[in-house]
C-alpha positions as CSV (number, residue, x, y, z in Angstrom):
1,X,-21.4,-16.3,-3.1
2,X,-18.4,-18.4,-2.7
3,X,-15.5,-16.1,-3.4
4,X,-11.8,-16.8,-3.3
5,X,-9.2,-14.5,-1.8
6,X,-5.4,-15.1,-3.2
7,X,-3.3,-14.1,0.2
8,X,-0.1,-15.9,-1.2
9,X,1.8,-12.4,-1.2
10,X,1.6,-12.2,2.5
11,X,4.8,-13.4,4.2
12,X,5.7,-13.3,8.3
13,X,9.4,-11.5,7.4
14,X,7.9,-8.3,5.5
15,X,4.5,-6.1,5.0
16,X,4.6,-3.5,2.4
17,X,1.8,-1.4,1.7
18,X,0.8,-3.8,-0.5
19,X,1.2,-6.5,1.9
20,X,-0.4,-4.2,4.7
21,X,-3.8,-4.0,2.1
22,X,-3.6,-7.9,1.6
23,X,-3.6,-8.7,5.4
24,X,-5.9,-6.2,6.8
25,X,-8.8,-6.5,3.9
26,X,-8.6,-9.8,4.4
27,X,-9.1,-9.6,8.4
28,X,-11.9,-7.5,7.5
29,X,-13.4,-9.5,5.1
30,X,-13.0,-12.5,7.4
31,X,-15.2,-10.6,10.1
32,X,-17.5,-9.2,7.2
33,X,-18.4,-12.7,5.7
34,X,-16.9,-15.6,7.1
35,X,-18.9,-18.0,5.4
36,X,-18.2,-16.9,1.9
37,X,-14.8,-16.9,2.0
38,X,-11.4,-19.2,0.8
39,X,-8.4,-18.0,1.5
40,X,-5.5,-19.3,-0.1
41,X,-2.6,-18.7,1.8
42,X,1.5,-20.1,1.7
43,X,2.6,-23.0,4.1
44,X,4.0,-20.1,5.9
45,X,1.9,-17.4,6.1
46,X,1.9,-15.2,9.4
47,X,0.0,-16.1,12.7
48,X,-2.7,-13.7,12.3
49,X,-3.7,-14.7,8.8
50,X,-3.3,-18.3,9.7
51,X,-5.8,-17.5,12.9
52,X,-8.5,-16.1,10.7
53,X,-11.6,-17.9,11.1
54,X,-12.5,-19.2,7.3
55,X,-11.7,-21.8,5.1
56,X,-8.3,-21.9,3.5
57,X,-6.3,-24.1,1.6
58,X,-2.6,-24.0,2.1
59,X,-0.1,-24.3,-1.1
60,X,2.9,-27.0,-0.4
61,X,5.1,-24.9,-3.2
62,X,7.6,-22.4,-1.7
63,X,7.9,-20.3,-5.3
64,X,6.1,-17.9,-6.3
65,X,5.1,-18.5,-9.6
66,X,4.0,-22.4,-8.9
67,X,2.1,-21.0,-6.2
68,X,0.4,-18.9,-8.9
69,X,0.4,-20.5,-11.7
70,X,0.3,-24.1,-11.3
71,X,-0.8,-24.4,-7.3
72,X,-3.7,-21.5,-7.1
73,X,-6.0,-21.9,-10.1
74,X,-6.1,-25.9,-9.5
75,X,-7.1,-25.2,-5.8
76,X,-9.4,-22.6,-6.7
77,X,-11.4,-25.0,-8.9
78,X,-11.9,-27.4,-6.5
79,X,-13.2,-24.9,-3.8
80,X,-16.2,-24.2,-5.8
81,X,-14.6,-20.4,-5.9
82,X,-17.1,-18.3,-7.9
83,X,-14.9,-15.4,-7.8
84,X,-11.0,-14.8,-7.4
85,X,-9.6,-12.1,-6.0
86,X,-6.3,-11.5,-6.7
87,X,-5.0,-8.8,-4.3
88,X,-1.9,-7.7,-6.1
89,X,-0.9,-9.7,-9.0
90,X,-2.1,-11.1,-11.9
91,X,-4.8,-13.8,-12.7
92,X,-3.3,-17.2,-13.3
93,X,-3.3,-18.2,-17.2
94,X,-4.4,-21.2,-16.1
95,X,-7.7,-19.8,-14.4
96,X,-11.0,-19.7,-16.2
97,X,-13.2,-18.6,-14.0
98,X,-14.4,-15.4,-13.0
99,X,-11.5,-12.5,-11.6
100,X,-11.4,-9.5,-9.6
101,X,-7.7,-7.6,-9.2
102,X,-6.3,-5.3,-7.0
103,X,-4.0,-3.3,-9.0
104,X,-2.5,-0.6,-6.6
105,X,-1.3,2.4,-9.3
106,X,-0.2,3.0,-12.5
107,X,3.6,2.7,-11.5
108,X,4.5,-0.7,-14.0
109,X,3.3,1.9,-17.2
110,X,3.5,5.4,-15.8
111,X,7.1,5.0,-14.1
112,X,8.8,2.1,-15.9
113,X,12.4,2.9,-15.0
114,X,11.6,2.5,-11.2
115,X,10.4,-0.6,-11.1
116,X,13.2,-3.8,-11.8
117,X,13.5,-5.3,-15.3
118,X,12.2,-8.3,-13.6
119,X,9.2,-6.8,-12.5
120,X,8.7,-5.0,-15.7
121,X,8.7,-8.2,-17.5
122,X,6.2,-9.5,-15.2
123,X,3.9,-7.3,-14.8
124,X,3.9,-6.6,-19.3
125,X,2.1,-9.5,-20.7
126,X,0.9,-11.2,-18.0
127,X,-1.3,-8.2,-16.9
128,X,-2.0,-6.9,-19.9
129,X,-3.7,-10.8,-20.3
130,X,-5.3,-10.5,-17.1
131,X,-6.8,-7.0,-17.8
132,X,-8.6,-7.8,-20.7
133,X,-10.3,-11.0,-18.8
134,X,-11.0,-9.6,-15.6
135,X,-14.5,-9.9,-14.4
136,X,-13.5,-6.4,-12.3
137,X,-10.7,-4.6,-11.2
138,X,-10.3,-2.8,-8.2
139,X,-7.9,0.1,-6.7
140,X,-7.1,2.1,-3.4
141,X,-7.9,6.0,-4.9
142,X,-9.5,8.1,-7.7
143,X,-6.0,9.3,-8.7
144,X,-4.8,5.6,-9.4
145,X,-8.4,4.7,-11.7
146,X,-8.0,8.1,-13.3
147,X,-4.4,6.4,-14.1
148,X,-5.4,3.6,-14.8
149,X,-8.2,4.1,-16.9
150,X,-5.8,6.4,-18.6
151,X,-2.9,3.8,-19.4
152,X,-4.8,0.8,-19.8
153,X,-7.5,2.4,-22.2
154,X,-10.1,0.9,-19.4
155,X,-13.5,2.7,-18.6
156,X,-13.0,4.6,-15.3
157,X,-16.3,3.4,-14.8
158,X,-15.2,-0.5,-14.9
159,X,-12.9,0.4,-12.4
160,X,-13.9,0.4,-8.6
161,X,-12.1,2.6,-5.8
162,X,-11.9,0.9,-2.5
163,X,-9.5,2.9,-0.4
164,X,-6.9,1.2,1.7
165,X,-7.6,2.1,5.7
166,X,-5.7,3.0,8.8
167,X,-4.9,0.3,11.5
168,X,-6.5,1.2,15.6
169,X,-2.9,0.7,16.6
170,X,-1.7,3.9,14.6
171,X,-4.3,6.4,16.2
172,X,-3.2,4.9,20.1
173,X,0.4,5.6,19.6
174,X,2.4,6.9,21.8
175,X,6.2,8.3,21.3
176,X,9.0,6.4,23.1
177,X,10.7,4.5,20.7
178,X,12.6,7.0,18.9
179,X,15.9,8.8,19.1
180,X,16.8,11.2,21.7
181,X,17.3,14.1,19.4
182,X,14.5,15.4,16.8
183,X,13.9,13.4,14.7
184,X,12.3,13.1,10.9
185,X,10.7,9.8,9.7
186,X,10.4,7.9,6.2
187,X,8.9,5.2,5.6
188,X,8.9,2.6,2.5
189,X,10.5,-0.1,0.8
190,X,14.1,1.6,0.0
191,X,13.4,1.7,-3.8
192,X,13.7,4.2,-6.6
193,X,10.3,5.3,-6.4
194,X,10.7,6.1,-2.9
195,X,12.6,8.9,-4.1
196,X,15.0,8.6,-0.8
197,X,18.1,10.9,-2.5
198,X,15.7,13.6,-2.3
199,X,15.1,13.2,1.4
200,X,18.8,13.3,2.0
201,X,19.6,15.8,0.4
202,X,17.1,18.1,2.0
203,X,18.0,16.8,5.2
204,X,22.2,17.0,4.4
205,X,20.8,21.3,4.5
206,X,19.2,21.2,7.5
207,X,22.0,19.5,9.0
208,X,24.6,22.1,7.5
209,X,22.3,25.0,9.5
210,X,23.6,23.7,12.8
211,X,20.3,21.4,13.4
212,X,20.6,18.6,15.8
213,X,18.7,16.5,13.2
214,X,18.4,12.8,13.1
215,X,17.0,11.0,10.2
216,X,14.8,7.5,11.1
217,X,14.0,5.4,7.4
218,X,12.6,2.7,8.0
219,X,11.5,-0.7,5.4
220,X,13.3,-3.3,3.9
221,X,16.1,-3.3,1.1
222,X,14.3,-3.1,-2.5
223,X,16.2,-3.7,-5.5
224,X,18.7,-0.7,-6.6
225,X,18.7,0.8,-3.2
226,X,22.1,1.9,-2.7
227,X,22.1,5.4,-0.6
228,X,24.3,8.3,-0.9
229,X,24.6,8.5,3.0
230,X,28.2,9.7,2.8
231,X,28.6,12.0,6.4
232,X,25.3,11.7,7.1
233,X,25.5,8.3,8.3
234,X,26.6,9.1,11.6
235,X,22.8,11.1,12.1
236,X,20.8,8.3,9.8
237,X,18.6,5.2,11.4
238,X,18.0,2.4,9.3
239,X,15.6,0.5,10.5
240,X,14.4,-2.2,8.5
241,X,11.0,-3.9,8.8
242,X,9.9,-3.6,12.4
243,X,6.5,-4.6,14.2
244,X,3.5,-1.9,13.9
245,X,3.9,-1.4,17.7
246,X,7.2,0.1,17.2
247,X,6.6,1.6,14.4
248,X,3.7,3.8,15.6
249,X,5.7,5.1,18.6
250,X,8.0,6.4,15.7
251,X,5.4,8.0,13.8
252,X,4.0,9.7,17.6
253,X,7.3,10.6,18.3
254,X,8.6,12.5,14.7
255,X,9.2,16.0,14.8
256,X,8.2,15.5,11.1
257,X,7.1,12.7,8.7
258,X,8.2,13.3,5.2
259,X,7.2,11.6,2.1
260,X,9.2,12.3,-1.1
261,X,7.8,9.4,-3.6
262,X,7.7,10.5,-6.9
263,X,4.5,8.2,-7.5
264,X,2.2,6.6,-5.4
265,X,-1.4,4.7,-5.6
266,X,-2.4,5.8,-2.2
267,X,0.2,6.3,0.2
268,X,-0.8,4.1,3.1
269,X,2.4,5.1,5.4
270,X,1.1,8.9,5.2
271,X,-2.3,8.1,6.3
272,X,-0.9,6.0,9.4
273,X,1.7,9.2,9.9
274,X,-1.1,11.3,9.9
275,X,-3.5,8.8,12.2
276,X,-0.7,9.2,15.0
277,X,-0.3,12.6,14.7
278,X,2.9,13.3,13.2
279,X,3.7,16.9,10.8
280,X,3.9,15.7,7.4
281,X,5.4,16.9,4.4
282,X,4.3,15.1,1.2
283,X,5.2,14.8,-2.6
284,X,2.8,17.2,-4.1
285,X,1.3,14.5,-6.1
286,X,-2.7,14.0,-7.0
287,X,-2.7,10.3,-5.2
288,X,-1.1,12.2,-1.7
289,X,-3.4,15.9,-2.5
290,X,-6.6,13.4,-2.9
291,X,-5.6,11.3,0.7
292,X,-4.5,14.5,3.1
293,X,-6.3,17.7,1.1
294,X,-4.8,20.7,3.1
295,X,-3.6,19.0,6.7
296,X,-0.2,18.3,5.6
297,X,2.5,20.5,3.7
298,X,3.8,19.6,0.3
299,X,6.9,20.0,-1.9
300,X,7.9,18.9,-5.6
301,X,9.2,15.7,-5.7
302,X,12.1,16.4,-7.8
303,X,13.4,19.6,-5.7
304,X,15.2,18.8,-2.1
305,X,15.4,22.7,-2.0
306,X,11.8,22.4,-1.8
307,X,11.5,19.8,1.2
308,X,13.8,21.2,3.1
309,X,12.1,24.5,3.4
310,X,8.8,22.5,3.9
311,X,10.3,20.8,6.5
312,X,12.1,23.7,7.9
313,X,8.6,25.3,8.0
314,X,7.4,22.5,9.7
315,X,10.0,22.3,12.4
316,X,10.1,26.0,12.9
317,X,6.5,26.7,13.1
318,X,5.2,24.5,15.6
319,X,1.6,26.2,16.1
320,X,0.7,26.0,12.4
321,X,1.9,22.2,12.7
322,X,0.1,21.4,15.4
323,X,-3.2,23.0,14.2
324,X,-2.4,20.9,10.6
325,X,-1.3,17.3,12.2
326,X,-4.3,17.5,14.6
327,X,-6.8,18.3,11.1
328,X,-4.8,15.1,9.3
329,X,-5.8,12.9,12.4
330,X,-9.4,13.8,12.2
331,X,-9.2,13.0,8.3
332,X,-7.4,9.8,8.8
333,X,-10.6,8.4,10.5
334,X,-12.5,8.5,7.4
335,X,-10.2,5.5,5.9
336,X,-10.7,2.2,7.9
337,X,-10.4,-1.5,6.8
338,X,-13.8,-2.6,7.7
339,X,-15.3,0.0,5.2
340,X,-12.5,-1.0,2.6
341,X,-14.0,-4.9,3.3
342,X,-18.0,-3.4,3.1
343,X,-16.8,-2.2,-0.5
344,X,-15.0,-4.8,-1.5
345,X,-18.0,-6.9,-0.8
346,X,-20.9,-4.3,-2.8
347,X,-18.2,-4.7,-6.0
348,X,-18.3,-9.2,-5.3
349,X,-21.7,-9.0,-5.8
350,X,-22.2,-6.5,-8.2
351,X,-19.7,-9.1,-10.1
352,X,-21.6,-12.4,-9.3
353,X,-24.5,-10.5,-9.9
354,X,-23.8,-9.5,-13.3
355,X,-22.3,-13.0,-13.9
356,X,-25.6,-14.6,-13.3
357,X,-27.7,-12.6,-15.5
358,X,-25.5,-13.3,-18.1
359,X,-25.7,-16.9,-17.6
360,X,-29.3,-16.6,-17.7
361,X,-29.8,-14.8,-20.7
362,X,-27.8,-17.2,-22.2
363,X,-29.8,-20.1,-21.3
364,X,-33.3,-18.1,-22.1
């Protein structure tokens, strides 16, 4: 089995959730089955993907889309790949071999005004394409397939959930990083779906009860991100991207993590928030209900009257959250990266597997 693993997304000045999956499966695969891998990374592709020990082939294009389209499927040939993977975006029209792709949720069909017209026109017809070839397709929950399966008019059975897992560095944390006063934590690219008005809204009544509240958001600029900070920016942290080490001692430190998205796949920062032990309250959504069950509290995404009680709740009874963020650590330890990779691996060969048969009942 000879597969091919597209890591082009990864960069060294970002990691998304999307990004995080990329880089961690593919450490995981790397330890899993070294000697069946290619990775095809970009000429400047972080340290610690550049340090994994398997074959890769580097692209000499800086832009995305001859990277993917004209760079990838030529290099892929002549690896000998059997299988691509294609960890987030489409396949590459110009491939003809067999595909596997990652799509993460439903958000590009579901929840088309919160993605960029540039995106939207992306992910349209060049998905759609890739869909109907694709050997398999993979994604991080049951919500997302049930989605999927849904919007795409694909078999929930063709689809295979592999859930995203939970970084060692999240569960050690230890709070020091933060601001002096309480504080509450978001996390995400700062993007419509991310919902962020919501937060600040909820938090602007907090603030108004005399609470000595700060507000920590951290994650790049996304497209359309303008906040309505207005007197809150005195008490609000923007952060940006920041190393995992810091981050953790923010999600140890929180007097509450809060997640307002009105969509997600999986919701990879809520799993880490709960792997260090933070309160959470969470969009009560079925991708965030099937990750945390009944360890974290939830609200309605489109109510900040909601999340502010939920938070207020959470600050105010500290027993009950202790009792709840102590459960969502212990349930965090059922997602980890090297059973993401085992998975990954059962759905390669089921793939190559069925691939050969094929072959040989054609040549019978």
């Amino acid at each position: 089995m000879r597969i091919g693993i597209d890591a082009t997304l990864i960069r060294p000045d970002r990691l998304t959730g999307v990004e995080r999956y990329a880089l961690c499966l593919t450490a995981a695969l790397a330890r899993r089955a070294p000697g069946e891998i290619v990775l095809f990374t970009r000429h400047d592709a972080p340290a610690a993907l550049k340090a994994l020990p398997v074959e890769q082939r580097v692209s000499p294009f800086r832009y995305r889309f001859s990277i993917e389209q004209a760079w990838l499927p030529v290099s892929a040939s002549r690896a000998g790949v059997e299988l691509l993977h294609m960890l987030a975006f489409p396949t590459p029209l110009l491939w003809r071999g067999k595909a596997a792709i990652t799509v993460h949720d439903a958000t590009p069909w579901l929840h088309r005004d919160t993605i960029s017209a540039g995106m939207r026109f992306y992910y349209g017809p060049l998905y759609k394409q890739a869909l109907r070839r694709a050997a398999g397709i993979l994604t991080v929950s049951e919500s997302s397939r049930t989605d999927l399966a849904a919007t795409l008019g694909v078999p929930p059975e063709h689809i295979h959930v592999t859930h995203n897992g939970v970084d060692r560095c999240f569960f050690d944390a230890q709070p020091s990083r933060g601001p002096r006063a309480p504080y509450l934590l978001a996390v995400g690219t700062l993007e419509p779906r991310k919902n962020v008005p919501v937060l600040l809204d909820a938090f602007r009544q907090l603030r108004a009860e005399g609470r000595d509240l700060q507000l920590v958001l951290v994650g790049r600029q996304g497209w359309a991100d303008s906040l309505p900070l207005a007197e809150l920016a005195a008490h609000v942290r923007l952060t940006g991207s920041i190393p995992d080490s810091e981050l953790a001692e923010l999600y140890a430190g929180a007097s509450c993590f809060v997640l307002p998205s009105l969509y997600e796949g999986f919701g990879l920062c809520l799993a880490e928030a709960m792997a260090a032990g933070a309160p959470a309250v969470a969009s009560d959504i079925p991708a965030l209900r099937e990750l945390a069950g009944d360890t974290v509290r939830y609200a309605p995404p489109g109510s900040s009257q909601a999340f502010a009680e939920a938070i207020r709740r959470a600050l105010d009874q500290r027993q009950e959250s202790s009792v709840l963020a102590q459960r969502a650590r212990e349930r965090a330890r059922r997602f980890s990266w090297d059973k993401c990779a085992a998975e990954t691996v059962e759905v390669y060969r089921s793939l190559t597997e069925q691939h050969r048969r094929r072959r040989l009942r054609k040549s019978a």
